[in-house]
C-alpha positions as CSV (number, residue, x, y, z in Angstrom):
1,X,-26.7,5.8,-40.5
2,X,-25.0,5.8,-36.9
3,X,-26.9,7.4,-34.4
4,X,-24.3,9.6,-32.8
5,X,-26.0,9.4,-29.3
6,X,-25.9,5.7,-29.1
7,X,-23.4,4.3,-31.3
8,X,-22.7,1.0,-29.4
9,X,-25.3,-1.3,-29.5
10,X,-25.1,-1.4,-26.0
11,X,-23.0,-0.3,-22.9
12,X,-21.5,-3.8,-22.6
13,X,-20.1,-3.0,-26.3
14,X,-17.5,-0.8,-24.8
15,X,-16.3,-3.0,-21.8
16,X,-15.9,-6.0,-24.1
17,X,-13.4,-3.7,-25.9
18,X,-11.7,-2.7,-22.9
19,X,-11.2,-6.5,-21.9
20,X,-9.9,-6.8,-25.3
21,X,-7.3,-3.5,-25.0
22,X,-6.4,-4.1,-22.0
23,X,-5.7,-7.7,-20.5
24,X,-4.9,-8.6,-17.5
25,X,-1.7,-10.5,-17.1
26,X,-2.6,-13.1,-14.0
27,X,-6.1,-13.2,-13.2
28,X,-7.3,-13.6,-16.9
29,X,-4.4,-15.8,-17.9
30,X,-7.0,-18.8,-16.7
31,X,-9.9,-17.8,-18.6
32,X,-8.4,-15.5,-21.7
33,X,-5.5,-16.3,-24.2
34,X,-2.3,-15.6,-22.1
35,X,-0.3,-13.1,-23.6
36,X,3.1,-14.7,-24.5
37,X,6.2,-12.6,-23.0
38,X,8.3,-13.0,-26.1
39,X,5.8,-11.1,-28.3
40,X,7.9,-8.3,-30.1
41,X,5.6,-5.0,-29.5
42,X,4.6,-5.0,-33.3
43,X,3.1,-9.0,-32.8
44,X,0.3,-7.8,-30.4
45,X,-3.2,-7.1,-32.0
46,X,-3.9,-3.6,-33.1
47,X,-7.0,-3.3,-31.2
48,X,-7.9,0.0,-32.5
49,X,-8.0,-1.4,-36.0
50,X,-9.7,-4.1,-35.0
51,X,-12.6,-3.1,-33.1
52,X,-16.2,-2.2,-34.2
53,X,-17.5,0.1,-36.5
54,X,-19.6,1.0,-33.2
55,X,-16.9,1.4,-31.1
56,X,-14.9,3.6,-32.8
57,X,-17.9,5.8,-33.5
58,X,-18.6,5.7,-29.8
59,X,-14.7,7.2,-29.3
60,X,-14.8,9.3,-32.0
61,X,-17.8,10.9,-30.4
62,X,-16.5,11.1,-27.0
63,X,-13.3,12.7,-28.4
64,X,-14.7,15.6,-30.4
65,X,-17.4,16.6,-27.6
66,X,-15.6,16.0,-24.4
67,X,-13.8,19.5,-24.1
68,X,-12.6,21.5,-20.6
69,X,-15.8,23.3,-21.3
70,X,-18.0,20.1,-21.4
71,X,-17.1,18.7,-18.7
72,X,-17.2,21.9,-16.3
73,X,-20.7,21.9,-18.0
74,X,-21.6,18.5,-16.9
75,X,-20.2,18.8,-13.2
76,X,-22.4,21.9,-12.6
77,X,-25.5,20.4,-14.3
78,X,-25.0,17.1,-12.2
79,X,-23.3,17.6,-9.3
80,X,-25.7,19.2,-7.3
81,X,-26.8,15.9,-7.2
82,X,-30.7,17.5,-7.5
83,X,-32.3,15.0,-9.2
84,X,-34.0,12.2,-7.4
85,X,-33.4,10.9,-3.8
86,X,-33.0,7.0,-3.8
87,X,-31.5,4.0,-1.8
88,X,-28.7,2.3,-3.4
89,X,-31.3,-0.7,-4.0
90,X,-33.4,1.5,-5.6
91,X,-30.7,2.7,-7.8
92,X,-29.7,-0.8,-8.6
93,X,-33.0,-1.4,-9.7
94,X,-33.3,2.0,-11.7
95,X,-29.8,0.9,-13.7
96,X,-31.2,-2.9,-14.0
97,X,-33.7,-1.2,-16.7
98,X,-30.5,-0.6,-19.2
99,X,-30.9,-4.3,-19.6
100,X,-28.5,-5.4,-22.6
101,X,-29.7,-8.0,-25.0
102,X,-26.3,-7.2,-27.6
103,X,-24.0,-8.6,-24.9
104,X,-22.2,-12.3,-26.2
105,X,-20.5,-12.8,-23.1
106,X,-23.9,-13.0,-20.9
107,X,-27.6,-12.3,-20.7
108,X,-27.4,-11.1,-17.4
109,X,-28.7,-7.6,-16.0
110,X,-26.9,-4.9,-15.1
111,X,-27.5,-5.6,-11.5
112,X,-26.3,-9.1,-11.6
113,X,-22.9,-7.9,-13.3
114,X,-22.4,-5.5,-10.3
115,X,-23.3,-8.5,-8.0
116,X,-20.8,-10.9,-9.7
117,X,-17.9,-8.0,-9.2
118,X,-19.3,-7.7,-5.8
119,X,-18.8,-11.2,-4.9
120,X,-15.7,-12.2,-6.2
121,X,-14.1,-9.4,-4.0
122,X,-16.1,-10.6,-1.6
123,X,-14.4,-14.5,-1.9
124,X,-11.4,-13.4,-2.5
125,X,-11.7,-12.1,1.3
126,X,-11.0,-8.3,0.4
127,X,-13.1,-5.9,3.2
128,X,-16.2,-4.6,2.9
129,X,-16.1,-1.1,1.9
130,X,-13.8,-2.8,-0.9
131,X,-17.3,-5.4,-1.7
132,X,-19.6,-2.8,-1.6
133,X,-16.8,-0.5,-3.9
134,X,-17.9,-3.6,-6.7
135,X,-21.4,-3.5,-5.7
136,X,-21.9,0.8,-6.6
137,X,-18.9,1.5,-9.2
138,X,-21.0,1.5,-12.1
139,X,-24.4,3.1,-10.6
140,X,-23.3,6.1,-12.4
141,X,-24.5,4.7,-15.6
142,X,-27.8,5.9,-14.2
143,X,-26.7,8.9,-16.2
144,X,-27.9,7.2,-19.7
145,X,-31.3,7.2,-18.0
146,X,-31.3,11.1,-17.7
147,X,-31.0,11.2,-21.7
148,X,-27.2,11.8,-21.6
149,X,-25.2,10.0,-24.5
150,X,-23.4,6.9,-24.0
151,X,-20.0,9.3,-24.9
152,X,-20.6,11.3,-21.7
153,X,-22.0,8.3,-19.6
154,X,-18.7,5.8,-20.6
155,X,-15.5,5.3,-22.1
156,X,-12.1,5.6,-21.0
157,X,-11.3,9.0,-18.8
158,X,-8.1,11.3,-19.3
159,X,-7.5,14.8,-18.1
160,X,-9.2,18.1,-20.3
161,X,-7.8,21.0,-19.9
162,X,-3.9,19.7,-20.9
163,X,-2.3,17.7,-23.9
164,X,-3.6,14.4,-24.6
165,X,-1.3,11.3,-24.0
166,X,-0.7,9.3,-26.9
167,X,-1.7,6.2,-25.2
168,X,-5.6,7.6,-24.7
169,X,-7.3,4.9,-27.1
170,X,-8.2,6.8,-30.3
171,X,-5.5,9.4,-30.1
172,X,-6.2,10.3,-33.5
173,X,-9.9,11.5,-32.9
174,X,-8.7,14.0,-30.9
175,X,-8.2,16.0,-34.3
176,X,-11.9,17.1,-34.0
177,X,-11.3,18.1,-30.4
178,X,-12.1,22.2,-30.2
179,X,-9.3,22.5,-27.4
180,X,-7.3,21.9,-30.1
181,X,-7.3,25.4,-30.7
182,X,-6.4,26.2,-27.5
183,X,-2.6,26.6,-27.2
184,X,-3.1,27.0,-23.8
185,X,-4.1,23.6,-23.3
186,X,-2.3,21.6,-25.8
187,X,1.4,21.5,-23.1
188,X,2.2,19.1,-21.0
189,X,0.9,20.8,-18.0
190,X,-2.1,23.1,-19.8
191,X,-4.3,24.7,-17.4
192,X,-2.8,23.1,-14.3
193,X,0.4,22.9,-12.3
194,X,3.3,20.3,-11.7
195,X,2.1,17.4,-8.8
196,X,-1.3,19.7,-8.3
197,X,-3.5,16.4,-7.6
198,X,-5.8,14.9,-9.5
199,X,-8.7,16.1,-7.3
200,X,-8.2,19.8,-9.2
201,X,-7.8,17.9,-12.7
202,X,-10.9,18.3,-14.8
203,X,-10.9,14.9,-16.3
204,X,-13.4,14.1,-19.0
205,X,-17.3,13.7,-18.1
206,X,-18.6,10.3,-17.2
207,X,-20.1,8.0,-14.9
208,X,-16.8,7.8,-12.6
209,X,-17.1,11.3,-11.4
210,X,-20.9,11.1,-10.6
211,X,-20.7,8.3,-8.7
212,X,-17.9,9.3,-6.9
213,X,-19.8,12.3,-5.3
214,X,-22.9,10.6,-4.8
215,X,-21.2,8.2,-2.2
216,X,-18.0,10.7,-1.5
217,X,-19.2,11.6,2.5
218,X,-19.7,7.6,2.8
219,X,-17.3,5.6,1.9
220,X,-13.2,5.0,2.7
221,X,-10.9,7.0,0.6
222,X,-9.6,3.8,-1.2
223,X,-13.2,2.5,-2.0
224,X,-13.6,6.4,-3.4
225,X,-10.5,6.3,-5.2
226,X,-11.5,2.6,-7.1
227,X,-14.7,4.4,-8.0
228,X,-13.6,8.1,-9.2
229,X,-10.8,6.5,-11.0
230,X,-11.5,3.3,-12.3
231,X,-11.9,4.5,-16.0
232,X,-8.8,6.5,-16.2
233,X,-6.9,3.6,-18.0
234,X,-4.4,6.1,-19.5
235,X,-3.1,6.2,-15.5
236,X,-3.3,3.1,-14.0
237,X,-3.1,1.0,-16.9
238,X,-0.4,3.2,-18.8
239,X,1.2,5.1,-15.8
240,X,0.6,8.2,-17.7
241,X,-0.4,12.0,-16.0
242,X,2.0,10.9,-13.2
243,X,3.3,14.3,-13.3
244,X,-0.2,15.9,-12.5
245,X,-0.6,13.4,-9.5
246,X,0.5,14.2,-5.9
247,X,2.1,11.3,-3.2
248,X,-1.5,10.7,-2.3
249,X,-2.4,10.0,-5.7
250,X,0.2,7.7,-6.5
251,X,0.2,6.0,-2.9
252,X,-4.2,5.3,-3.5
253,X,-3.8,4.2,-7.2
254,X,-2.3,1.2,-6.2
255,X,-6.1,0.4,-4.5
256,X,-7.4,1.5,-8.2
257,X,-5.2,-1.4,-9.8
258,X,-6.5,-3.9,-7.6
259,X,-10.2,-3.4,-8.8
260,X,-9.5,-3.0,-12.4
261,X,-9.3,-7.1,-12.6
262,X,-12.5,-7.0,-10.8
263,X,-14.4,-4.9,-13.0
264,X,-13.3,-6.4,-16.3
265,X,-13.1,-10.4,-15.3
266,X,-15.9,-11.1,-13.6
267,X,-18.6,-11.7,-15.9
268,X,-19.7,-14.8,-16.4
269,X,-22.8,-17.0,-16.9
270,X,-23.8,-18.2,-13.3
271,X,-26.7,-16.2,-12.4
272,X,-26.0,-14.7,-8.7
273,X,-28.8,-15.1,-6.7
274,X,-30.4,-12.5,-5.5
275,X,-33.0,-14.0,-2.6
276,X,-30.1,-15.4,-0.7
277,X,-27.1,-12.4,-1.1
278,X,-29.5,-10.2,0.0
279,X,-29.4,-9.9,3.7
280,X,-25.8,-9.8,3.2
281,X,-25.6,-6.8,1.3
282,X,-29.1,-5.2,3.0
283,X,-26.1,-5.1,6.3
284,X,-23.5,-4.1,4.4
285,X,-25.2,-1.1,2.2
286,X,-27.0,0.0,6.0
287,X,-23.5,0.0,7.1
288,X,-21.9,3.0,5.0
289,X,-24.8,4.4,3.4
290,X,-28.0,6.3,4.6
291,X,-31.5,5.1,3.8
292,X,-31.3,7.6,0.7
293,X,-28.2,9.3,-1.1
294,X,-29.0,12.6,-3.5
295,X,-28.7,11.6,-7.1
């Protein structure tokens, strides 16, 4: 039997899926099958149909439970941020204990993923809020270590509260979703109003928002855009919900598409290491960040 609350094998599970959904057309062409322009739209993969018994479960999940309710729920539970004080090393170190031993594409820890995202942005001669963006965007998955379900720790975001784009992965599961007896919230619009801003769009619980308000008084708006947003696939990988974003929105997601490559390409098998990046990132952290941030 599937246990509901951790139906990948591992959080790595769902992010080789999203490489899988969602390739990138330039960066990946050198290291994943290119995609061939001519392809007729019924040639490309199904990747719903093809993906994991796990993964599917792990969506099916996060479909049913993640409600308007739910995630109000969640951002008043967490968001008083209440929990623990730490420095971002010492929340590095707290997420390197969801070590994943499922992952084929590398044995590496969870802080030596960040540290590869970190430091390709970092050759590629991007600025440092951008670098340290890499380093943090996934510290949020700290919420797996407060017993929270991988459904309402990961997985791709889209707006509660509304009707559910048909490009959301999974559209289907939606089916067992209890706003679906909501009129109210199954328009186009639902709960909210035309170009409102998707700072006053509920969008579903996960690590994105958490770690957006740990670091919010810290870091550049572009740096806090890549790291509230960088889940919400259905926008920046779709170009749906435009209609809920303001010029601000649409103007900063541009700063969202350029970390997507970052966060889905950079793994590989060279182990960063640690000893000798670390003064670099010891300035850089001391830069933006106070000697401890509420968690």
């Amino acid at each position: 039997m599937i246990d509901v609350n951790k139906p990948l094998a591992g959080l790595e599970e769902w992010e080789d899926f999203l490489k899988e959904r969602y390739p990138e057309p330039h960066k990946a062409a050198e290291v994943f099958e290119p995609t061939n322009p001519s392809k007729k739209k019924e040639e490309f993969r199904n990747y719903e149909a093809d993906a994991r018994p796990t993964v599917k479960e792990f969506y099916r999940q996060n479909h049913r439970h993640q409600t308007y309710d739910f995630a109000m729920a969640k951002r008043k539970e967490f968001l008083s941020l209440n929990r623990r004080q730490m420095s971002v090393w010492e929340a590095l170190e707290f997420l390197n204990t969801l070590v994943d031993d499922s992952d084929p594409d590398t044995n590496l820890s969870q802080l030596e993923h960040l540290l590869q995202t970190s430091e390709q942005i970092r050759k590629d001669g991007h600025p440092r809020w951008f670098i340290l963006a890499g380093l943090v965007h996934d510290l949020g998955k700290i919420l797996c270590l407060y017993g929270q379900p991988q459904w309402a720790v990961v997985g791709d975001t889209f707006p509660t509260g509304c009707g559910w784009s048909n490009k959301i992965v999974f559209h289907p599961f939606f089916a067992d979703n209890a706003d679906r007896n909501r009129p109210e919230m199954q328009t186009r619009l639902g709960v909210y109003e035309e170009g409102c801003g998707l700072d006053k769009v509920n969008l579903s619980w996960g690590h994105d928002e958490y770690i957006y308000n740990v670091t919010k008084d810290y870091l550049p708006e572009e740096a806090l855009y890549m790291l509230r947003y960088h889940s919400f696939y259905p926008a920046h990988r779709d170009g749906e919900y435009n209609y809920l974003m303001n010029d601000k929105d649409r103007e900063m997601f541009k700063w969202v598409r350029a970390f997507n490559p970052y966060d889905l390409y950079t793994k590989s098998h060279e182990k960063p290491n640690l000893a000798e990046l670390r003064p670099f990132y010891d300035d850089l952290i001391k830069e933006y960040f106070p000697p401890t941030l509420r968690w």
